[in-house]
C-alpha positions in Angstrom: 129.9 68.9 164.1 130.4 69.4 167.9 127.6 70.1 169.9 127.8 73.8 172.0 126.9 73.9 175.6 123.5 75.5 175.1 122.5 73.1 172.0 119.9 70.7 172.7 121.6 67.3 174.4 122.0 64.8 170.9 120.8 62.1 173.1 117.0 63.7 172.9 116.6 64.7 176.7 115.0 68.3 175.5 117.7 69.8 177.5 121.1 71.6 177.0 123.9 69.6 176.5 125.5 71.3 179.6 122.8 70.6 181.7 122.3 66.5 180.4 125.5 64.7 178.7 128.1 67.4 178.5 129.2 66.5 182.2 129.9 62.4 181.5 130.8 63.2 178.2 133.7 65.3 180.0 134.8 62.6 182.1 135.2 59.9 179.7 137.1 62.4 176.6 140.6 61.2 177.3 139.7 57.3 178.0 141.3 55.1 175.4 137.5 53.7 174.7 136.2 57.6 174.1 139.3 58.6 171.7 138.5 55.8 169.5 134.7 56.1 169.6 135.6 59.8 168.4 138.2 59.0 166.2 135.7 56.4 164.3 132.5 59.1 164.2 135.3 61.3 162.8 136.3 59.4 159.8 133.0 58.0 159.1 131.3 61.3 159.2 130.3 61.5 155.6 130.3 57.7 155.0 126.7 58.1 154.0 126.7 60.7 151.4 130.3 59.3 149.8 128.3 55.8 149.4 125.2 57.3 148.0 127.2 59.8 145.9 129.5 56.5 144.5 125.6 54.2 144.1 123.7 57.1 141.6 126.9 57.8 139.7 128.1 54.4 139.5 124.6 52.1 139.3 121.8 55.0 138.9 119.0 55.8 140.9 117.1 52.4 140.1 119.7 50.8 142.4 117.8 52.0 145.2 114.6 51.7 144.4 115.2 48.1 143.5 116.7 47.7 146.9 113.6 49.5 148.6 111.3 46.9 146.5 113.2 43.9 148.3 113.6 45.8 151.7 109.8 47.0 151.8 107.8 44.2 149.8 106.3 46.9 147.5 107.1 48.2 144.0 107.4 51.7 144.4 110.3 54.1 144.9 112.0 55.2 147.9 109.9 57.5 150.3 113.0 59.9 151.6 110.3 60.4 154.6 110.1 56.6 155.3 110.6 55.8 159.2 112.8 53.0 158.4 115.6 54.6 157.2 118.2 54.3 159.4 117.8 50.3 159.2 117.2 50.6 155.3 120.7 52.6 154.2 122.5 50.3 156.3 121.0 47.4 154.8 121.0 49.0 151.2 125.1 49.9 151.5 126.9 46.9 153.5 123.8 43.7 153.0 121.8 43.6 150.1 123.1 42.4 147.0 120.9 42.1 143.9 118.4 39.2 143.2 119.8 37.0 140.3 116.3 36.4 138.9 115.3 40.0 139.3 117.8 42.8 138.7 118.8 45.4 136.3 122.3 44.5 138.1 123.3 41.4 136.7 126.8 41.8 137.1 126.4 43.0 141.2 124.0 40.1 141.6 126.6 37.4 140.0 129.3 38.6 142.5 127.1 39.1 145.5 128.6 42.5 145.5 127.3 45.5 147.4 127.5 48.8 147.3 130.1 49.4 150.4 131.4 46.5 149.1 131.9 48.0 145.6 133.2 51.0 147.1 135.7 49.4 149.4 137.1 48.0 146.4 137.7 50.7 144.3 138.6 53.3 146.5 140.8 51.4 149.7 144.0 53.0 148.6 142.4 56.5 149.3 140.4 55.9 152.4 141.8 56.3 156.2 142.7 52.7 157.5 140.0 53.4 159.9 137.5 53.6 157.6 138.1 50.7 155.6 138.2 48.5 159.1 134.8 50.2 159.7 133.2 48.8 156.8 134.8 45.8 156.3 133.3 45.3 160.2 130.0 46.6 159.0 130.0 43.7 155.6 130.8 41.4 158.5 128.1 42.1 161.0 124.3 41.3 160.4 121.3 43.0 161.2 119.4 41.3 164.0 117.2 41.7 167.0 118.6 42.6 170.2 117.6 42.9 173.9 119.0 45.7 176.3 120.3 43.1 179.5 121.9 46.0 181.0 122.7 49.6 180.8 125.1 51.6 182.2 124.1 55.7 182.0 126.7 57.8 180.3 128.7 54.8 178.5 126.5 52.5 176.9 124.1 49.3 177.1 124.5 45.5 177.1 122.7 43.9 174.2 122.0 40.1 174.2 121.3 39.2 170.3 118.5 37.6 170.4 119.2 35.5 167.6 122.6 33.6 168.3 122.2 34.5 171.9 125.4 36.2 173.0 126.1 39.6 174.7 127.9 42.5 173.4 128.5 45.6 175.3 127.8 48.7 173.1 129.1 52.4 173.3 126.4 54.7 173.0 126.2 57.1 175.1 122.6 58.6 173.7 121.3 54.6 174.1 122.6 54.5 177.7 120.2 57.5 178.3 117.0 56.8 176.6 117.0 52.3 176.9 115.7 50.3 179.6 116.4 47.0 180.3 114.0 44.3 179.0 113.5 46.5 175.5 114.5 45.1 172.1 115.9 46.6 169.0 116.7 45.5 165.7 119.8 47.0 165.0 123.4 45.9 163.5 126.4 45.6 166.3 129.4 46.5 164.4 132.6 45.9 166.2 136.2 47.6 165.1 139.7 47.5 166.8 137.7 45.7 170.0 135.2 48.6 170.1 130.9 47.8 169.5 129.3 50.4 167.6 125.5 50.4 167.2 124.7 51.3 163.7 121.7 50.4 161.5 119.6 51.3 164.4 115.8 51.1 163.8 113.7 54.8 165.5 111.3 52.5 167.2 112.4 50.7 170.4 110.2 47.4 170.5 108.8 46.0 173.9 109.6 43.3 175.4 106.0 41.7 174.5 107.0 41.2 171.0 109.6 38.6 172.7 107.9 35.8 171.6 107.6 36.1 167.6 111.6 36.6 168.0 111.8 33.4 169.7 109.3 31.6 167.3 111.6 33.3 164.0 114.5 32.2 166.1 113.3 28.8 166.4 112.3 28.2 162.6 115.4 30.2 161.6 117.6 27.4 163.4 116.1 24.6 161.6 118.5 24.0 158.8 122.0 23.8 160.8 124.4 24.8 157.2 125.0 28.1 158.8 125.8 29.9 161.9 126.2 33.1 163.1 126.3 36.2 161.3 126.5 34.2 158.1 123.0 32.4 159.2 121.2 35.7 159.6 122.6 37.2 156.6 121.3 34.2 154.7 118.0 34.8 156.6 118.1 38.3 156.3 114.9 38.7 154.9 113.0 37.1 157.1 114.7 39.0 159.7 113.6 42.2 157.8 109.5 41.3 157.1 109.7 40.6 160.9 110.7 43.7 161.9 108.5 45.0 159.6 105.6 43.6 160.8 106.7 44.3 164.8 107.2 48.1 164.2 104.2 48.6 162.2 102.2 49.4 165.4 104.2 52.4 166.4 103.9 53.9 163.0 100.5 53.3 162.5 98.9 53.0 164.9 95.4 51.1 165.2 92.8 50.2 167.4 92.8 46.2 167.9 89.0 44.4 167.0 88.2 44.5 170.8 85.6 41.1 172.0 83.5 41.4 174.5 83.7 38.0 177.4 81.4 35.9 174.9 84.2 36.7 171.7 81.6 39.5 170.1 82.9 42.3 168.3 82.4 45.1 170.7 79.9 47.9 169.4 78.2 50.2 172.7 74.6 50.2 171.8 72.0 52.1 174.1 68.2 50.7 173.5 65.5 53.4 174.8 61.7 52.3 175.1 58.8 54.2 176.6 57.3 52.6 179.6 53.5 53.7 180.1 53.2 52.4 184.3 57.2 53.3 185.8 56.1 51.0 189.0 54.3 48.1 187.2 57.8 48.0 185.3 60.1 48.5 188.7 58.1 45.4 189.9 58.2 43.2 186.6 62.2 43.6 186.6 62.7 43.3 190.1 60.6 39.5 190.7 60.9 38.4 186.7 63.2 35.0 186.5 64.8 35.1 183.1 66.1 31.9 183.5 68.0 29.4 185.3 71.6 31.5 184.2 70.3 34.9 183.9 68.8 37.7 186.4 67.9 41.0 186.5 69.3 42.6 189.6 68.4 46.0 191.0 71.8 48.0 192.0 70.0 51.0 193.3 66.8 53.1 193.1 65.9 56.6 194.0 62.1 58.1 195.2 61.3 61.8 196.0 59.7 62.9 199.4 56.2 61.5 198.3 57.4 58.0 196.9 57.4 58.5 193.2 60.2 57.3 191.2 63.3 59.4 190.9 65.6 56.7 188.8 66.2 52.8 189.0 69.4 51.1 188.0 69.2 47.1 187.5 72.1 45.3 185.9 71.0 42.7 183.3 73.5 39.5 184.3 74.5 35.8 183.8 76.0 33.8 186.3 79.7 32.8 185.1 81.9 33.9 182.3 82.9 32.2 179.3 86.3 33.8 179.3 87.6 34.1 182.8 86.8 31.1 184.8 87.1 33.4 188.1 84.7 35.5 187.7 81.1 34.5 189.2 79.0 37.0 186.6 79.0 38.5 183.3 77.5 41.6 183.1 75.1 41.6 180.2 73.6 45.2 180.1 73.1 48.0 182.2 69.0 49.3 182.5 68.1 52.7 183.8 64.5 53.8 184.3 63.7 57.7 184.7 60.6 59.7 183.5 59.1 57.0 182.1 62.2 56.1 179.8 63.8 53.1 180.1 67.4 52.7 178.5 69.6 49.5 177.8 72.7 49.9 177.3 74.8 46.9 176.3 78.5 46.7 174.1 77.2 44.3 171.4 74.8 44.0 168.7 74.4 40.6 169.5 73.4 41.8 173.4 71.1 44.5 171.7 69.4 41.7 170.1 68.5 40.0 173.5 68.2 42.4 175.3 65.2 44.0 173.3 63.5 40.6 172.9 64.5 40.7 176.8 63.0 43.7 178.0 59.5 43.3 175.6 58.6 40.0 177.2 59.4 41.1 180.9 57.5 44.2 180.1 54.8 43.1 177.4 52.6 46.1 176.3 53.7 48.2 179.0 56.7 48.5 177.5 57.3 50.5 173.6 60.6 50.0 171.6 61.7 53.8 170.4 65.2 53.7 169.3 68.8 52.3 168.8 71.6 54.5 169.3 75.3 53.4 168.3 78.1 55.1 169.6 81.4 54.8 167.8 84.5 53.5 170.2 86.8 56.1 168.8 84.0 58.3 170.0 84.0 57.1 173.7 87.7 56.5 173.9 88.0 60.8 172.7 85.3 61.6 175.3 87.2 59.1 178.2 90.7 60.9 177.4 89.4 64.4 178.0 90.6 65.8 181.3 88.6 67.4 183.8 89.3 70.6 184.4 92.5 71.8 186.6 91.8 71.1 190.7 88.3 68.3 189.8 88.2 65.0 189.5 86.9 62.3 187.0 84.6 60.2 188.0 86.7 57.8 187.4 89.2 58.8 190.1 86.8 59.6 192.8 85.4 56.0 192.2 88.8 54.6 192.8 89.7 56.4 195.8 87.5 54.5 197.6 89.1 52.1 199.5 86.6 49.4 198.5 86.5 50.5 194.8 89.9 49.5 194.8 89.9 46.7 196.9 87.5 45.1 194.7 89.6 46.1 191.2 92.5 44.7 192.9 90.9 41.5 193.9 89.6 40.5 190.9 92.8 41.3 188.8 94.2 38.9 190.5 91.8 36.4 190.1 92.1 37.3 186.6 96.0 36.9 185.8 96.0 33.8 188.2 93.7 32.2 185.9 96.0 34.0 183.0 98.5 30.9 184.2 96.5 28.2 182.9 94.8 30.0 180.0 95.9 28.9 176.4 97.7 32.1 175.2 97.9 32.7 171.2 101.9 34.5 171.6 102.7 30.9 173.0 101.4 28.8 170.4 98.4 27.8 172.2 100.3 27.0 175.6 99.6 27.7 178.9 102.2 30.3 180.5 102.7 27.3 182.8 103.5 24.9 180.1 105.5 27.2 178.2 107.7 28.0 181.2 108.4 24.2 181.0 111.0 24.3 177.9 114.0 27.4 177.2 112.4 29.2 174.5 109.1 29.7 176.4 110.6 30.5 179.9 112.0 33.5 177.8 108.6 33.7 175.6 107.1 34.1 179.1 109.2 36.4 180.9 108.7 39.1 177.9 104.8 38.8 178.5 105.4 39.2 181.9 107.2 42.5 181.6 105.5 43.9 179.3 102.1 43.3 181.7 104.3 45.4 184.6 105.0 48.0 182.1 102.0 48.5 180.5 100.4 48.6 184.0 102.7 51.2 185.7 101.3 53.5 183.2 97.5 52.4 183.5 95.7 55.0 186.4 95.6 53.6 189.1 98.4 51.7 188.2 98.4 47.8 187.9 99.3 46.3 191.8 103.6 45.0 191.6 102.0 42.4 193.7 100.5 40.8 190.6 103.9 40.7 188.3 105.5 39.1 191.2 102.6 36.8 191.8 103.1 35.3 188.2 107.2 35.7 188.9 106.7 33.6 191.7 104.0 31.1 190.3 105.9 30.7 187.1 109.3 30.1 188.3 110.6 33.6 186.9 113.6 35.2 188.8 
């Protein structure tokens, strides 16, 4: 169906057509490359629903729920809702072919036949030659991941398949308009009469993190050398599938990684309360107690009214060095606040709650009475940290880092904290160090993914991530 002017733009923009494609679609309607690309969308228009129609009346509906089985890794039936559709009906039509152990289909699974396959047969006489070059293009071409190298708005993108490792410039115009270079898509890149087509497209566009479980399934999907090309990843196909399972499970569900503290504990905010009976016999005990030859106490700030008496005391509850970043010269253990005769810990681990009672009760002794634990749920904190103030004030957060050294401070020990990323052992890289990695092919490219997805993910962070960083590791790594 043609889009009107005033439709919403296909390629998702939330704008008019007129006001978003409907100019470079104009300009490129009587190029040899755009009268094809229409004349293909044209005779493939109900491709779906004549191959779905020809499946239930031909096979029956347990066809496709035997497919969905394989596809999904579960035995249930198709979910019509299912966010992988537009990679399973591909897959279904012009891939799978039944299981010889396994299958209702015998006869399909013998032949290797598959559905499009099937239909081809039977029907080429009737079909537009167009159509049948179109799916015998689509029974040739395999699903597979694929990085955006390049993008050219209103015409399309350049994919490098990142498992034979060749480029393909594709037509899309929507792609060309929502795709950035350095993200990856598992897709199939069908090509007919000299013209790439991406079909088989999966909804969610993966980062460029994700880079290096493609490279380790490239790697293991090389080993046996029988097979190249489209014929190896067809033969592979289903690893190919449970990866891209696995990868885009994230964006439809979404969850909350176990976060660690610096010393690998689960994290879990915990606030300790205990009534102190002398507030200045306590101010003194935690500002000349030793703890130990690691661990201080160390007063950050205290406030007295006009006659001397305590207002509030802050002390942060420390150990020199960290187990996890080398750089850093402390690890903050808990945070203690003393205020009308109420003394608080708060710390982000059981664990630390542990200590830090046992702590505070023998710097304090019998001045000192343990009240109360409180635990506070992370979703609960991470609801409370996303609200917004309200229109023209500022979050604490942002008036903290608008000062100049706020920031400086933030920025300097970033750095100090990706510069020791270098030589850490990283899990994406087998164990590696980025350093080492970037020694071989395959983990120069492992790397480079990590490395973008850090810039990304920091652009968006407030304040966002220094570019000096990214080009620190660039330049330390080698990376151009």
């Amino acid at each position: 169906m043609k889009t009107g002017r005033n439709d919403p733009c296909p390629c998702g923009s939330g704008r008019k057509y007129k006001q978003c494609c409907l100019p470079a679609d104009s300009g490129a309607a009587g190029t040899p490359e755009e009268i094809l690309r229409r004349r293909i969308r044209s005779a493939i228009d109900d491709l779906t629903g004549q191959l779905l129609t020809f499946a239930f009346n031909e096979f029956g509906p347990r066809l496709l729920d035997e497919a969905w089985t394989r596809f999904s890794g579960e035995e249930v039936a198709l979910d019509p809702e299912t966010p992988h559709m537009p990679v399973f009906m591909p897959w279904f039509f012009h891939q799978w072919s039944p299981d010889p152990q396994a299958t209702e289909y015998p006869d399909l699974a013998t032949r290797s036949a598959t559905v499009a396959g099937e239909f081809l047969a039977r029907r080429r006489r009737h079909l537009d030659p167009l159509l049948v070059r179109y799916l015998e293009a689509c029974a040739a071409a395999a699903m597979s991941f694929h990085e955006v190298a390049d993008v050219e708005a209103g015409r399309g993108v350049t994919l490098r398949d990142l498992m034979l490792e060749h480029e393909t410039f594709v037509v899309d115009h929507s792609a060309s308009r929502s795709l950035s270079a350095g993200d990856v898509l598992f897709a199939q890149v069908v090509v007919v009469d000299g013209l790439a087509l991406l079909e088989g497209c999966a909804t969610v566009v993966l980062g460029p993190g994700n880079k290096p479980a493609i490279i380790e399934l490239r790697k293991r999907v090389r080993v046996n050398g029988d097979l190249a090309g489209a014929a190896l990843l067809k033969a592979r196909g289903t690893e190919l599938i449970d990866a891209y399972l696995e990868l885009a499970a994230p964006a439809f569900d979404p969850r909350l990684p176990q976060l660690q503290n610096t010393d690998g504990e689960p994290i879990e905010f915990c606030t300790l309360t205990f009534r102190v009976a002398d507030v200045e016999a306590a101010v003194t005990a935690l500002d000349t107690t030793r703890l130990s030859d690691d661990e201080r106490i160390h007063q950050d700030d205290v406030r007295r009214n006009a006659a001397g008496g305590l207002i509030e005391a802050v002390w942060t509850w420390q150990r020199a060095g960290n187990a996890m970043h080398t750089s850093w010269t402390n690890t903050s253990l808990g945070s203690l606040t003393l205020k009308g005769g109420t003394l608080k810990l708060i710390v982000n681990s059981s664990a630390r709650a542990a200590r830090g009672r046992s702590m505070v009760e023998r710097v304090l002794g019998t001045n000192a009475t343990y009240r109360a634990r409180k635990i506070e749920s992370f979703d609960k904190m991470l609801d409370a940290a996303k609200k917004r103030p309200p229109p023209g004030e500022v979050s604490e957060h942002e008036r903290l880092m608008q000062r100049p050294e706020v920031r400086q401070q933030v920025e300097e020990m970033l750095m100090r904290h990706y510069t020791d990323w270098l030589t850490t052992a990283v899990p994406a890289l087998g164990g590696r160090t980025p350093r080492e990695a970037v020694r071989d092919r395959d983990g120069r490219e492992a790397v480079a993914g990590l490395v973008l997805q850090l810039e990304r993910d920091g652009a968006r962070q407030s304040p966002p991530l220094d570019p000096a960083i990214a080009a620190m590791l660039r330049r330390e790594l080698g990376l151009t």
